[in-house]
C-alpha positions, 0 to 999 in steps of 0.5 A: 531421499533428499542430500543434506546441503552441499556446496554449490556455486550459484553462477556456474549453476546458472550458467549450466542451467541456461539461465545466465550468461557468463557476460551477466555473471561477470558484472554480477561478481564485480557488483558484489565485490563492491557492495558486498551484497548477495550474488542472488538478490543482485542476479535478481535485481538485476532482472536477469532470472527470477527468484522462482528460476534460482529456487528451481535450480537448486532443487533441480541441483540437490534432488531436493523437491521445490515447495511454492508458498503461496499454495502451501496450507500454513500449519502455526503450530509447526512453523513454531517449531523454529524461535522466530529469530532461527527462522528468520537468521536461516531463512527457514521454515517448518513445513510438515511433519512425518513420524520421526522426520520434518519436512523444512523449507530453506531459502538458501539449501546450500547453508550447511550451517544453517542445516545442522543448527535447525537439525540440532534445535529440532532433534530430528532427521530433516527433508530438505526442501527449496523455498522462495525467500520473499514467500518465506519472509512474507509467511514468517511475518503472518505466522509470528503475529504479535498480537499475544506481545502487544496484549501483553505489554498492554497488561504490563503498563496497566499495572505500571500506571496501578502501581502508585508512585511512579515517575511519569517521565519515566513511563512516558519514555521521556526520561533519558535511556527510558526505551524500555518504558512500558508505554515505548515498548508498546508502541514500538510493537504495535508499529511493527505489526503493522508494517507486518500486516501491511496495514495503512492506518492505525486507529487508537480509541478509546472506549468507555471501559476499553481502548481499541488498537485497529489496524485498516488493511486493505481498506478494511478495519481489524481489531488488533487488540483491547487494552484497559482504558487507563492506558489512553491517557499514557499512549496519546501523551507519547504519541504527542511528544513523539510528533511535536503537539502540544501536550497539554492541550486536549479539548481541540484536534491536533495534527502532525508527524513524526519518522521512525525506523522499522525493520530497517525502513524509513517510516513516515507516520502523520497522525491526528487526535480528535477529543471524543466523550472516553479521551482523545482519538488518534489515527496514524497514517504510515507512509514507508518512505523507501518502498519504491513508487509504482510505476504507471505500467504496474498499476494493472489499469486497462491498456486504453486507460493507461494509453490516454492517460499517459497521453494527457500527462505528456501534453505540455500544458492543461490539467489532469485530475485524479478523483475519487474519495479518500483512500482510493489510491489517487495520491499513488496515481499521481506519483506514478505518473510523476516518477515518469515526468521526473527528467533533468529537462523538467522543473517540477513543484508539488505543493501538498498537504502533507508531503506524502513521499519524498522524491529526489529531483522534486521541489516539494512544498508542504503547505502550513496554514497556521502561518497562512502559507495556503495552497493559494498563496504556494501556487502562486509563488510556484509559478514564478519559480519558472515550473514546467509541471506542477503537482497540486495535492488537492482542489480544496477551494475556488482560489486554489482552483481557479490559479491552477487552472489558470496555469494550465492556461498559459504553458503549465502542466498541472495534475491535481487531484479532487473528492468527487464520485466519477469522472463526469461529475467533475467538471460539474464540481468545479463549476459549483465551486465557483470556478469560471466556465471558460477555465474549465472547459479551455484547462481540463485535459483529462479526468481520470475517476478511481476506487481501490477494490481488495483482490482475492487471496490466490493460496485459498481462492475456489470456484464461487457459485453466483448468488441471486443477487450477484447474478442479477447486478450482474446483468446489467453489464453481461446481459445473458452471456453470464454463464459463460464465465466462471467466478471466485472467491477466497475461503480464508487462509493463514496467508490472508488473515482468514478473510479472502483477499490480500492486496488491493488493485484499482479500477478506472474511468476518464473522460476526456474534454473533447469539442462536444465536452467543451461545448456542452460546458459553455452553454450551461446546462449540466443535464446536456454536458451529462449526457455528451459524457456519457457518449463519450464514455461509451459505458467503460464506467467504473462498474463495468472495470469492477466487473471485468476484475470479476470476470478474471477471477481478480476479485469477488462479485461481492467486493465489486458490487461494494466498490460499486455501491459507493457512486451512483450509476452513470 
């Protein structure tokens, strides 16, 4: 039977366990003393064990049995045990329930204060369990969804705006110490359960009886709740006073920004309404501004993948292209790909639109077409500012193509991205675009063609069957060697929201300019620059990456063949 806590000292358990050296404990406990930060959360920091490693050790320590999260089937009406806030105050969770005990999780089971409030509120014998933080956390927020909340104060605003008279300034939250408005509560939920649900998008739609909040996760769309269409009116004014639109007028599009705090983070929100036939429209995108950038080696892209394209982007000069449509991750790419150029050695210039992330060492220029600063007319004063590297956020027209390229040209490196379907068609846009030949085939250096496609949720994931149709798509790529790999895919689960992925992972292709390529480009004809692609490319397509992920067992056939479906095969 497992002990209640006990008083353990973290770093000499470490140190018994092998896990830790005296040396690395020794500037753990300096760290701390100055920041006053946790001994564990520094120690795991710090890349020296694992929060698994620690978790492990302590039950080891206390007799105690260790629970793996990601494998452990939720039950909401358990966890629910436990008021949110015990929850997470204690960092504990309700696992199970046996007669007159309850298995609960900790995070920290040495918290003997913790131990005896829970055992207090629930009123029974407890098991002590050993739990990983970052799972608990991460099962808290899928558990204590908001969506009752938001339904709720949707409801209460409602009857705000039946109840005549009212102070609009008042309503809107605009009028001074107006934070508890209807209207700010309710926003200040719904973003928080979206940053809870890691969605990127927040759509706000009003129908003709209805207004529909959805948020896109993953790159697919959920409804988060309806509300009373009277309501449409109220958000979209706050949601305008928030990011600076003009408040009065609705007839036309209007785009901006605004940050706000969430559980402590930094969040960037751009936001766009658009009129439609029921009232205006509006999509905010949240950019959270301290979630650290990727870095190239956690992008999961092939080994050879990775290899050129690092290649490419340390050549002093030339221009490398990220394509792919919206959405497909290409901004994070190049940010990546950024983090690892970024040196004191280096003057770098982004000229984007808008500034999605805020990098340190960067001078980074929004571009403002209503006072005409375009990204022609930025380009070509970054260029005078003396850059050795230039981050274009998109090729949107000739001009701005034609001095990029031309920057590449004399001594620049340049990363841009384009809206194109592969790899092999981008040359051929360019070219459309007005762009001269010799440009093209003298600048490009590599163009690396990308779509995001969703992974499958490892808590529920089961050997999947292949259906008819998934198994003759598959041929084209594994021929007859089919039945010899095994596929999966996700029931559903409390972890993932029921729909059998959680996260997204990138699949790639490129193509580099060699001699073959530039030759084919300059005499202009776009079946023979086609055809050198392609045996260049060798087959290593975008398809045949979403089919390796399916082999592994990283995605679904299925959402392989949807990533499939949306460019042609090459």
């Amino acid at each position: 039977m497992p002990r209640p806590p006990q008083r353990i000292r973290l770093g000499d358990l470490l140190i018994q366990e092998g896990l830790l050296t005296s040396e690395q404990l020794g500037l753990a406990l300096d760290e701390q003393k100055r920041t006053g930060r946790k001994l564990g959360r520094i120690i795991v920091d710090g890349g020296h064990v694992t929060e698994e490693d620690i978790a492990k050790a302590l039950a080891r320590q206390l007799r105690a049995e260790f629970v793996d999260l990601r494998t452990h089937q939720a039950k909401p009406e358990l966890i629910r045990l436990l008021p949110e806030a015990q929850a997470r105050r204690f960092r504990a969770i309700v696992l199970d329930q046996r007669e007159d005990r309850v298995r609960v999780g900790f995070a920290d089971p040495t918290d003997i204060t913790a131990y005896d409030e829970i055992l207090r509120h629930v009123k029974r014998d407890i098991d002590l369990v050993v739990v990983i933080e970052s799972q608990l956390m991460a099962m808290l927020d899928r558990v204590y969804r908001r969506t009752e909340e938001i339904t709720g104060l949707a409801k209460e605003l409602t009857q705000e705006m039946a109840d005549i008279p009212i102070e609009f300034g008042s309503l809107l939250g605009s009028a001074p110490g107006a934070e508890d408005a209807p209207v700010v509560k309710l926003l200040n939920t719904v973003f928080e359960e979206a940053l809870k649900m890691r969605a990127s998008d927040i759509h706000v739609e009003p129908q003709e009886k209805s207004l529909a909040i959805r948020f896109r996760i993953d790159g697919i769309l959920h409804v988060q709740t309806e509300a009373d269409s009277k309501i449409a009116t109220a958000l979209v004014l706050r949601l305008k006073l928030m990011s600076g639109l003009d408040i009065s007028e609705k007839r036309l599009p209007q785009d901006g920004r605004f940050a706000i705090q969430l559980r402590g983070k930094p969040v960037d929100v751009r936001i766009s309404t658009m009129p439609t036939q029921f009232g205006e429209s509006v999509v905010m995108r949240l950019l959270v501004q301290n979630a650290g950038l990727m870095d190239l080696s956690r992008l999961h892209m092939p080994p050879r993948v990775l290899e050129r394209f690092r290649n490419a982007i340390h050549r002093p000069s030339g221009i490398v292209l990220v394509t792919g449509p919206t959405g497909s991750g290409k901004t994070t790419t190049l940010y990546a790909g950024m983090g690892e150029l970024n040196t004191p050695e280096k003057k770098i210039i982004t000229v984007e639109d808008p500034v999605e992330y805020r990098l340190p060492g960067l001078n980074q220029v929004q571009v403002h077409d209503k006072i005409d600063l375009s990204f022609a007319r930025v380009l070509r004063s970054a260029l005078r500012q003396d850059p050795d590297i230039i981050l274009v956020g998109e090729m949107r027209d000739q001009e701005t193509a034609e001095i990029g390229m031309r920057a590449a040209m004399t001594g620049h490196l340049v990363l841009s991205t384009l809206h194109t379907n592969d790899a092999l068609s981008t040359p051929i846009r360019l070219l459309d675009m007005g762009v001269p030949r010799y440009m093209v085939a003298l600048s490009i250096q590599m163009v690396l063609a990308q779509r995001l496609l969703r992974v499958i949720c490892e808590n529920c994931a089961e050997p999947h069957e292949l259906l008819p149709h998934e198994r003759e798509w598959l041929r084209f790529e594994l021929g007859d060697a089919i039945d010899g790999h095994r596929f999966r895919s996700g029931r559903g689960c409390a972890h993932c929201s029921n729909t059998g992925y959680q996260g997204r992972q990138a699949v790639y292709e490129f193509l580099e300019m060699s001699s073959a390529l530039v030759e084919a480009v300059n005499h202009g004809d776009p079946n023979e620059f086609i055809q050198a692609g392609r045996e260049q490319m060798a087959g290593n397509t975008l398809r045949r990456d979403a089919v390796r992920l399916a082999v592994a067992g990283r995605t679904t056939v299925d959402e392989a063949m949807r990533v499939s479906s949306q460019f042609e095969e090459n």
